[in-house]
N, C-alpha and C positions, 0 to 999 in steps of 0.2 A: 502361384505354384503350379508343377507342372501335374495335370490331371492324373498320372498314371501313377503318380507319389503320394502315397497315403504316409502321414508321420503320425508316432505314438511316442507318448513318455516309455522310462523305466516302469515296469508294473502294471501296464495300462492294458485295456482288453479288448479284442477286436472279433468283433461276431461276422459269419456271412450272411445270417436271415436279416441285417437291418434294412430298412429301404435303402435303397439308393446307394446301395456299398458296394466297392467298385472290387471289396475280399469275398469271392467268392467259394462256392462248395468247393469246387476242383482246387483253387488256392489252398485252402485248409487240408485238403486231402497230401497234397505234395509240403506242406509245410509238418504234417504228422509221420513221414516218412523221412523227410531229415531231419527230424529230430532224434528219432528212432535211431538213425543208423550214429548218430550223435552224439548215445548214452543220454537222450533229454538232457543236455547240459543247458541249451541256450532259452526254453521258455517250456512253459506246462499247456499240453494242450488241453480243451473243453470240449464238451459237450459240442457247440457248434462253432467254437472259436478258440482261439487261443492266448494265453495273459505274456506278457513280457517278464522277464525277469532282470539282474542288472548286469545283462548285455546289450551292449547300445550296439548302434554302426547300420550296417543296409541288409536287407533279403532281397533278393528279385526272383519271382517267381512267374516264368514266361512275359507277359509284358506291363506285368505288375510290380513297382518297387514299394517298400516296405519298410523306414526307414526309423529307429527306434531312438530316442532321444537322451540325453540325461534329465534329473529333475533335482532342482532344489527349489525348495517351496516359493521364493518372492515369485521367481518370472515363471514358474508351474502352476501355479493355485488356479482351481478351477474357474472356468468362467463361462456366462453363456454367448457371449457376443464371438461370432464366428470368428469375424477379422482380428480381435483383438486373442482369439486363439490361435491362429496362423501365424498372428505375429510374434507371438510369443517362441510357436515352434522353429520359424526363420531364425530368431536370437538363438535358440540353441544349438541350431543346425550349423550355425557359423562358429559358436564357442566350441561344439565339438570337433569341429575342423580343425579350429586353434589351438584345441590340445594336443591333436591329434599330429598336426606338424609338427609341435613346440614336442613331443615323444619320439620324433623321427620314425611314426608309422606312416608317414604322408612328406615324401620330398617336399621340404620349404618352398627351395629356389625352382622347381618344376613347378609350381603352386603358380608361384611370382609370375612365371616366365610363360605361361599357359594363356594367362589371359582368362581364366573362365570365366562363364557367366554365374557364379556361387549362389546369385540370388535364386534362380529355379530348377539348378541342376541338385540331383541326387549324389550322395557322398561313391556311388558306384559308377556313376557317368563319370563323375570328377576323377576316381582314380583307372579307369580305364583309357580317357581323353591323357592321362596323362600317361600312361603306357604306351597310348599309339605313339605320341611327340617324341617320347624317348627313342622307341624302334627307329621312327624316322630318323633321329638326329646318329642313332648309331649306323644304322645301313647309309648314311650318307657319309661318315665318317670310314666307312670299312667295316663291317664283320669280322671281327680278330679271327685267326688262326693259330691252331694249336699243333705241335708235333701229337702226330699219332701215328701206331704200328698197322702194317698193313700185313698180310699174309695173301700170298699168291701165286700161281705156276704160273710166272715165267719165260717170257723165251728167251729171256738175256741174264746171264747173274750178276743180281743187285744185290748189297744190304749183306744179312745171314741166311747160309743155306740151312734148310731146318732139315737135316739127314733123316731123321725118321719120317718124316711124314714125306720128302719128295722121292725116297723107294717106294710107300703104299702107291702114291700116285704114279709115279713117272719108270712103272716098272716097263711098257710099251714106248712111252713116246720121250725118246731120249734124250732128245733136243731140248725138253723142258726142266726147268730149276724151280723149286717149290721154293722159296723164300720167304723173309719177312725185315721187313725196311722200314723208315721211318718218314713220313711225309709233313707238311704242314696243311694242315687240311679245318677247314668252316665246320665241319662235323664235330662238333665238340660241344661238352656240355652248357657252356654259358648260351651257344648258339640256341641249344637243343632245345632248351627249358624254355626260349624265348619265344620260339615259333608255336613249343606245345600251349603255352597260355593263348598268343597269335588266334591258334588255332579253335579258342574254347570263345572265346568274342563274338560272333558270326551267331554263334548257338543261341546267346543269355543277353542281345540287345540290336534287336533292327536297326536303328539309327545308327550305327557303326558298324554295319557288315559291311559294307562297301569299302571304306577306309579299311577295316580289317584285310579282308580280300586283297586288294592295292600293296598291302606290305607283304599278305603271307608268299605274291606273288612274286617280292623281290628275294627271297630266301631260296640259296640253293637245294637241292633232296640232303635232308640230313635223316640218322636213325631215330625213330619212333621213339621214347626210353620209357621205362614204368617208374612213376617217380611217389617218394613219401616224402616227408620230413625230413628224416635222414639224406635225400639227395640235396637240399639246398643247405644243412648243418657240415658239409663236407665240402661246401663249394668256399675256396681263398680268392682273395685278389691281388693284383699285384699291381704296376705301373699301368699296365695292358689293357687288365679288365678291370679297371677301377671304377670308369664311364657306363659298364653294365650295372653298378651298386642298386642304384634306383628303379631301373627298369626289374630286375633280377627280385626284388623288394615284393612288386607290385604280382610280378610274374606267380610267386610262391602265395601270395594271398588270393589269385584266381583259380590256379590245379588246385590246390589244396582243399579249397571250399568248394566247388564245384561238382555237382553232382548233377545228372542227365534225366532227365523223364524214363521213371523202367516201362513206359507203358509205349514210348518210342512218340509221343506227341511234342510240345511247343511248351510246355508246363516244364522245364528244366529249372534248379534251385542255384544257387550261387549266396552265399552269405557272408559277410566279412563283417568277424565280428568283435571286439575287445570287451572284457572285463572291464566295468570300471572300477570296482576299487584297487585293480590294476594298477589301468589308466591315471586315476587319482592320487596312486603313491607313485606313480614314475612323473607327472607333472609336477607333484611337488617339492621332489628330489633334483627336478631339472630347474625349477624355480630358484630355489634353497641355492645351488650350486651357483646360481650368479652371483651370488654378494657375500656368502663364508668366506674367502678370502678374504676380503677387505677389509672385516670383522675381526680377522685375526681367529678364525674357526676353523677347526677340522672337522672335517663330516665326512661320515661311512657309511653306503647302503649296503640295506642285505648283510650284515655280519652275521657268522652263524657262529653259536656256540654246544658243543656238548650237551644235552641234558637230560636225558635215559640211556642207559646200556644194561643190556641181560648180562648175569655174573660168566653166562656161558663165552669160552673164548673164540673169537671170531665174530663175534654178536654184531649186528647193525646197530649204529648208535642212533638216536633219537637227535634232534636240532630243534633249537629255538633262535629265531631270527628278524630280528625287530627292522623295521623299515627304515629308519635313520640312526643313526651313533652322532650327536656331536660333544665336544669338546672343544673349550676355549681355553684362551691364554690360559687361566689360572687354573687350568687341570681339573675344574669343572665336567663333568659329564650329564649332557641328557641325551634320553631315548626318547623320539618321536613315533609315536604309529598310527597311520594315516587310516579314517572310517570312512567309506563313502556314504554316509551313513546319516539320518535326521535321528537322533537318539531318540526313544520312548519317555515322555515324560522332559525331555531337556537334561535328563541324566542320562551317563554311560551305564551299561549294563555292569552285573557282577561280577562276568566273563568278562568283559575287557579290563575293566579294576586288580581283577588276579593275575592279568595275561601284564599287565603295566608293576605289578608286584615282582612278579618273576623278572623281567629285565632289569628292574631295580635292583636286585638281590644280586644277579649274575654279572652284571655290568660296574657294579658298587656305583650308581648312581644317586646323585642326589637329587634330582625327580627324575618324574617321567611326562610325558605330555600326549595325549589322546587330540589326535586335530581334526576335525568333524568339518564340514562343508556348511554353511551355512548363508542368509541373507543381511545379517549383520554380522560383524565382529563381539562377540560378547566370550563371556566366563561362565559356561556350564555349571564349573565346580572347580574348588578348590582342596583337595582329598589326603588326608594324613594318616597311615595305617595305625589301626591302635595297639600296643604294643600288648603283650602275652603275659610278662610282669610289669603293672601299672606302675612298677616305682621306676621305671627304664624309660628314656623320653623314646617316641617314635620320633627317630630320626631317620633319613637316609629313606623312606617310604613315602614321599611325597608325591602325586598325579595330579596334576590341571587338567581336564578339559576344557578346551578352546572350540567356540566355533570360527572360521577362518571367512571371511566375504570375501570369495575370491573374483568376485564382481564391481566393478565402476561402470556407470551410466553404461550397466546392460553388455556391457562389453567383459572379457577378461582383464584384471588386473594383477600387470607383470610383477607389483611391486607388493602381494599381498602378507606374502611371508616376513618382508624387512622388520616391519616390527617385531613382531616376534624374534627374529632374531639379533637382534638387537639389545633385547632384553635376556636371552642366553648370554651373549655378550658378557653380560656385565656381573652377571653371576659372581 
C-alpha cells in the first residue's frame, strides 16, 4: 500500500501522539476545521485524534490521504497480524469501489478504460486520474460552444442596438454603436466548472500537478464563476454536452469539498465523502432492479406518503418514506428498509419495529422486511404485532429481519437479493 494512505474502518480511531503515525498534529488541526465548517457531520473529533463515523470514502490532507472503509464483522473483525489487516482493508477498498460504480458515483466504463493500478491507489487518485482522462478525451474531441450575449461599443452595428446605454456612452464618439449580439463562444458553463476543478488539482496532490498543469494550459481564458450546489443542480445536457456527464460528476465532487489551508500553507482538505446507509439503500435498490422484472415484480423507491399536517391551512406536511415498495403479481405488497447497520443483540431495535409498523399500516402491507448487512445469510426475527383486542388475529403486521451476505469469496455478490426476492415472488 502506498505509504502516504492510512485506511480506517467505519468508527475506528486515529490518534497523532502514536509512534510512528504518519497523522499528525497539524493533520488533526486542519481535519478539526473542516469538520467545523461542516456542521460535524462527517466524524467527532478528540482530544488528540479523531473517531470515524458512517462516512466512508477519502480525506486528503496536504500529502496525507485518509481513507475510511465500510465494516461488516466477517472480513473487519480485529486482528493482530498486520498483513492479514491490510489485507483485509484492500478487500474493502475494492468492494467500496464496486459499490460505488454499481451507484454511478464512480463512472464504470472510465473505471474499465483507465487502466488503474486499484491495487495501491487511493479512492481520490482513482477519481482524479480519472478526471484528467476525461478532460483529455474532451479537449481532444473539441471544447463545446455555447451561444452567448456579448455587449459592446462597437465600431460597426451588429446584433441589437441597446439605445439607452449607447447615448450614456457614445454621447462624444459618434462613430460608435453600443450593442449586444450573440456569439458562439468556450466561455460557458460546462467549460467553466471544468477548468475551476482543473484548477483545484495542482493544490491537493503533487503527483499530478504537471498533468494538471498540461490541460489547464490547453483551455482557453474563460470567467472565474462562484460556484454551490445550486450551479451543478441547474446544469442540463443535451446531444452536445452529454460526453461532459462524467467529467462534470467528478468536477462537482472536487469544488464542492474542497477547502484551502486559512493559514496559506500545503495543509489544504478535500474530502469525498458518502453516507453509507445511503450508499447501502441505493446498491440495493440497484441490485433489486436487476431481476424485479423477470419476477414478474414491481418495485418503487423512495415513495413518500402524507403523515402529519398541522390543522392550520397552508401547514407543511410531514412524509414517511420507506426505501423500497414491492408488489408482485398477486397484489401482494412488501416494504423493504435497508440498516447499514449490525443490530444490538441480533435483534432490531424498537424504533425500527414501529417505523416497519407504520409502513404496514399506510402501505396496507402484508409484511414488512428490515435487511441488515450481514456475514451470513440468516433470520434475525420473525415478528407479528400483537393485537389491542386479543380476540382479533394480528394480521396484516408482519416484519422479518434479514441479515443479507452481500459477500462471495470476499468479493461482492451481484446475485444476493434473488432469493429474497424470489420468495416475495411467490407471496
Amino acid at each position: 500500500m502506498d505509504s502516504r494512505i492510512i485506511r480506517v474502518f467505519e468508527y475506528d480511531k486515529l490518534f497523532y501522539d502514536k509512534p510512528d503515525s504518519r497523522f499528525e498534529k497539524k493533520h488533526w488541526e486542519q481535519l478539526s476545521r473542516y469538520n467545523e465548517q461542516n456542521q460535524n457531520r462527517y466524524y467527532t473529533i478528540l482530544g488528540r485524534g479523531v473517531q470515524f463515523s458512517n462516512y466512508v470514502g477519502v480525506i486528503q490532507i496536504g500529502n496525507l490521504t485518509i481513507e475510511i472503509l465500510p465494516k461488516v464483522e466477517k472480513l473487519s473483525k480485529e486482528t493482530n497480524n498486520k498483513n492479514e489487516k491490510e489485507s483485509r482493508k484492500k478487500c474493502w477498498h475494492d468492494i467500496l469501489l464496486e459499490m460505488l460504480e454499481t451507484c454511478k458515483n464512480v463512472p464504470v466504463n472510465s473505471v474499465k478504460k483507465a487502466k488503474l493500478n486499484l491495487k495501491s491507489s487511493s479512492f481520490l487518485d482513482i477519481y482524479l486520474r480519472l478526471f484528467l482522462n476525461n478532460i483529455q478525451t474532451l479537449i481532444h474531441q473539441g471544447l463545446i460552444k455555447k451561444y452567448k450575449k456579448t455587449e459592446t461599443n462597437a465600431n460597426a452595428l451588429k446584433g441589437k442596438l441597446l439605445m439607452n446605454k449607447h447615448i450614456i456612452k457614445n454621447t462624444i464618439h459618434k462613430e460608435k454603436f453600443y450593442v449586444e449580439y450573440t456569439i458562439l463562444s468556450k466561455d460557458n458553463i460546462y467549460n467553466q466548472l471544468l477548468l475551476k476543478a482543473l484548477k483545484i488539482i495542482p493544490l491537493i496532490t503533487p503527483t499530478l500537478r504537471s498533468d494538471a498543469k498540461s490541460l489547464i494550459a490547453k483551455f482557453p481564458e474563460l470567467q472565474d464563476i462562484q460556484v454551490t450546489k445550486d450551479t451543478f443542480d441547474r446544469i442540463r445536457y443535451d446531444r452536445k454536452t452529454e460526453p461532459y456527464k462524467d467529467a462534470l460528476l467528478i468536477a462537482k465532487m472536487i469544488i464542492l469539498n474542497y477547502r484551502p489551508d486559512i493559514k496559506g500553507g500545503d495543509q489544504n482538505v478535500i474530502a469525498i465523502l458518502f453516507d453509507m446507509n445511503v450508499l447501502w439503500q441505493e446498491y440495493v435498490v440497484r441490485r433489486m432492479q436487476t431481476h424485479t422484472k423477470k419476477l414478474g415484480l414491481c418495485m418503487r423507491s423512495q415513495e413518500k406518503a402524507k403523515f402529519w399536517r398541522k390543522t392550520v391551512p397552508n401547514s407543511r406536511s410531514r412524509y414517511i418514506k420507506p426505501d423500497i415498495l414491492i408488489t408482485n403479481s398477486n397484489n401482494k405488497k412488501v416494504v423493504i428498509d435497508t440498516k447499514w447497520k449490525i443490530p444490538s443483540g441480533l435483534e432490531p431495535s424498537i424504533e425500527d419495529l414501529k417505523q416497519m409498523l407504520i409502513y404496514n399500516l399506510y402501505w396496507e402491507c402484508d409484511q414488512s422486511i428490515l435487511l441488515y448487512p450481514g456475514e451470513d445469510d440468516r433470520l434475525d426475527g420473525d415478528y407479528h404485532r400483537f393485537p389491542i383486542n386479543t380476540n382479533v388475529e394480528a394480521m396484516g403486521s408482519r416484519c422479518v429481519a434479514i441479515r443479507a451476505n452481500v459477500l462471495k469469496n470476499e468479493k461482492l455478490d451481484k446475485e444476493f437479493c434473488l432469493e429474497l426476492l424470489n420468495s416475495i415472488a411467490q407471496l
